[in-house]
N, C-alpha and C positions, 0 to 999 in steps of 0.2 A: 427604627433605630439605625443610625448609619453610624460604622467602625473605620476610621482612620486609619490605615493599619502601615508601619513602615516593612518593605520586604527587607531589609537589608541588601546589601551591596552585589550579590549575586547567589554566592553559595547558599542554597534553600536550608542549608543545617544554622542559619547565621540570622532567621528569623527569629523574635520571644518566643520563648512556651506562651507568653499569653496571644502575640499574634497570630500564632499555627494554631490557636484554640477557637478563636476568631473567626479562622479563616474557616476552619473547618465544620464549624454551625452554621456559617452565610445559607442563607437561603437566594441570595442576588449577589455575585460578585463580578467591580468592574477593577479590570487592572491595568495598568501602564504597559501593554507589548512590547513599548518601543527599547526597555531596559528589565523589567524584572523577571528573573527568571522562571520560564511557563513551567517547569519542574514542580513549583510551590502549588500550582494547580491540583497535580495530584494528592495533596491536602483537602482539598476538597468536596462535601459530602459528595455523592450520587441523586443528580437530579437536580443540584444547583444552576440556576444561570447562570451564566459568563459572556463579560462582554471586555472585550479589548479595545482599550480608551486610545490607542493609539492614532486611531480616523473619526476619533470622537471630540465635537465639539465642545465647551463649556456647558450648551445647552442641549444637548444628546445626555450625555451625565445627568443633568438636572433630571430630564425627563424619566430616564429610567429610575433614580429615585422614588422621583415623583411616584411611578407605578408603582413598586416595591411598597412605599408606605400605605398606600391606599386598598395595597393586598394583604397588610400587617406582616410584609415578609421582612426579614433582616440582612441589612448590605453591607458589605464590607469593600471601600475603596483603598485598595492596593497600590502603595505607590513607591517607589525602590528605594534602599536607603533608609534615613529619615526624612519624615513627609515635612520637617520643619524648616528642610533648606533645600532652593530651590524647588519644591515640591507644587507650586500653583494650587496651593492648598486655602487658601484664606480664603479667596474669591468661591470656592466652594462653602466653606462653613458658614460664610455673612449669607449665601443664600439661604442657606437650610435655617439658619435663625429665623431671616425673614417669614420662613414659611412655617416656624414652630415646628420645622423635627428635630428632632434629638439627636446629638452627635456625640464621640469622644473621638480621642487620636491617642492611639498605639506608639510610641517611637519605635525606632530602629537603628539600624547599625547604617551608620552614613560610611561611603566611599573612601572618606578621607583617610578613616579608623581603618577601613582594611590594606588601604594602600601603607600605612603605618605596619600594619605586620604582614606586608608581602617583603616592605622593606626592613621587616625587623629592625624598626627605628623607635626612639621617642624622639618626638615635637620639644619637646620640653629639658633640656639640659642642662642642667644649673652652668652659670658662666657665659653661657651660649645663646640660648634663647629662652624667655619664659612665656613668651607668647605668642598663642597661635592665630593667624588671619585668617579666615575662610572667607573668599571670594571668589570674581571669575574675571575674565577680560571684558571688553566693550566690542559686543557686535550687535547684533540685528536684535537684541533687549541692549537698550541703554544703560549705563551706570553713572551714579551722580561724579559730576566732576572730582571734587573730595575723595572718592571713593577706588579714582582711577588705579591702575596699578601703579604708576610712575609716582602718585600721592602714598600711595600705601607701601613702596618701597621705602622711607626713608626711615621708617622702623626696623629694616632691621630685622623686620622680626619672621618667625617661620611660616611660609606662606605656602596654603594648598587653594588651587586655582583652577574651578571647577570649566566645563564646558569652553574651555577657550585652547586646548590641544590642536583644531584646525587652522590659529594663525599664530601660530607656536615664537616664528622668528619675531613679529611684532611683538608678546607677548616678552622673548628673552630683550629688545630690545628697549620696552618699555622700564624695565624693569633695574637696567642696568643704567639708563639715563633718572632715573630715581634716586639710585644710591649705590645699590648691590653690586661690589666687584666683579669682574665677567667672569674672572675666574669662582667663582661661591657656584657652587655642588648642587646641582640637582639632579629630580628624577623624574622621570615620565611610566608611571604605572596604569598598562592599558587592562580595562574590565578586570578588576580588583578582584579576587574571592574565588574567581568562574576556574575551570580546569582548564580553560586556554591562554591563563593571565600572562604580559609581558611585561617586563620593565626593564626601560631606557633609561642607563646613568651617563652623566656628564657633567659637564659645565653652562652657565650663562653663554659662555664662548662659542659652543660648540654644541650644543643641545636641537638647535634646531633641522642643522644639516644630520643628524644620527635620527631624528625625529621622521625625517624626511622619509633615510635611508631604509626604516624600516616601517615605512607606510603606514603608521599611526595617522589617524586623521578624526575619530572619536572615541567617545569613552573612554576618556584618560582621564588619570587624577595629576593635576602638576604641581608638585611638592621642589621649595626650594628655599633652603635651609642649610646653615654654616654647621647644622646640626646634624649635616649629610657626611660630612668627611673634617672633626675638629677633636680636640683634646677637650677634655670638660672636666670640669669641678664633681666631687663624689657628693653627692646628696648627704645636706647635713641630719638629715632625718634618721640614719643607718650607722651617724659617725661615732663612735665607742664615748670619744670629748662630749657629747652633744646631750642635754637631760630634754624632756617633755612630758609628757601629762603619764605615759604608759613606762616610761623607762630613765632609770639615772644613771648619768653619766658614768662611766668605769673606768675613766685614767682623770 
């Protein structure tokens, strides 16, 4: 049986109870070095393997698998975040189907959500934005044209934009030839969660030279949102006027 498991965004307290339960029965675990916190290791029985996917290939993986089931041991692949965005996780599971082993996947706490409470922010503001994008820029992995950021700026809408922190000024640039006012508020939160977390605020304007300034160049989360610095409408959910299924209205 092999276990999908998401680490969350860094802080090992910010894993499930079910995926620290996971973690902690593996009898084979391979994890992502290159991001998840090696703390969460110490979760780990005494006497489990461990292999760090970091200089591992798609087929390095398989392989240990491969072994692991053939020894009826149990794997859990660790992967930071939620394994459901950007995680290289499909290409994984169509194999193990192919070979008839057994899989699930654990979610986890994706980057974006903690970049949200480092910025003690909501995405979501009634008036403001009600919707969120999760995507990245176009480098060295492609993105369908559709999908560019200069397409996906003309919503408008709140956008956190994974992996593309090292060509930051294209990124504010793309993004303001889409739609977005150069002045419209964003942030740059570097390694989310971790006790050496940073976050860079600014503008479309001027985000990239403050970017520069303080040598961010990975692991960032880039959130950028009218929901960063606006007035907003009070949720009619709480509003006294407002009746629904749990509560009637009192003026």
């Amino acid at each position: 049986m092999v276990h999908i498991v998401g680490a969350g965004p860094g802080d090992p307290e910010l894993i499930t109870r079910k995926g620290a339960r996971l973690l902690a029965e593996a009898d084979v675990v391979i994890y992502a070095g290159s991001l998840v916190n090696p703390a969460l290791l110490d979760l780990c029985k005494e006497g489990a393997e461990i292999h760090d996917s970091a200089g591992m290939t798609l087929a390095d993986v398989l392989a240990v698998v491969d072994a692991a089931e053939a020894a009826g041991k149990t794997t859990v692949r660790l992967h930071t975040g939620d394994p459901a965005v950007y995680g290289a996780i499909q290409e994984q599971m169509d194999a193990w189907r192919k070979k008839g082993i057994a899989y699930d996947v654990t979610p986890g706490v994706s980057s974006c959500f903690a970049a949200a409470a480092a910025l003690k922010q909501e995405y979501t503001l009634p008036g403001i934005s009600q919707t969120l994008i999760i995507t990245r820029g176009a480098g060295r992995t492609p993105v369908p044209e559709p999908e560019r950021l200069k397409s996906l700026a003309q919503h408008g809408a709140t956008m956190c934009i994974y992996l593309s922190v090292s060509m930051m000024d294209d990124v504010a640039k793309e993004l303001i030839a889409g739609g977005y006012e150069p002045a419209t508020p964003i942030a740059v939160v570097q390694r989310a969660s971790w006790p050496d977390e940073r976050i860079v605020r600014g503008t479309l304007a001027d985000i990239a030279e403050k970017v520069q300034a303080a040598g961010i160049t990975r692991q960032a989360m880039i959130v950028v949102s009218r929901c960063l610095d606006a007035d907003y409408d009070l949720s009619r959910l709480y509003a006294p006027e407002f009746s629904h299924g749990y509560r009637q209205a009192s003026k």
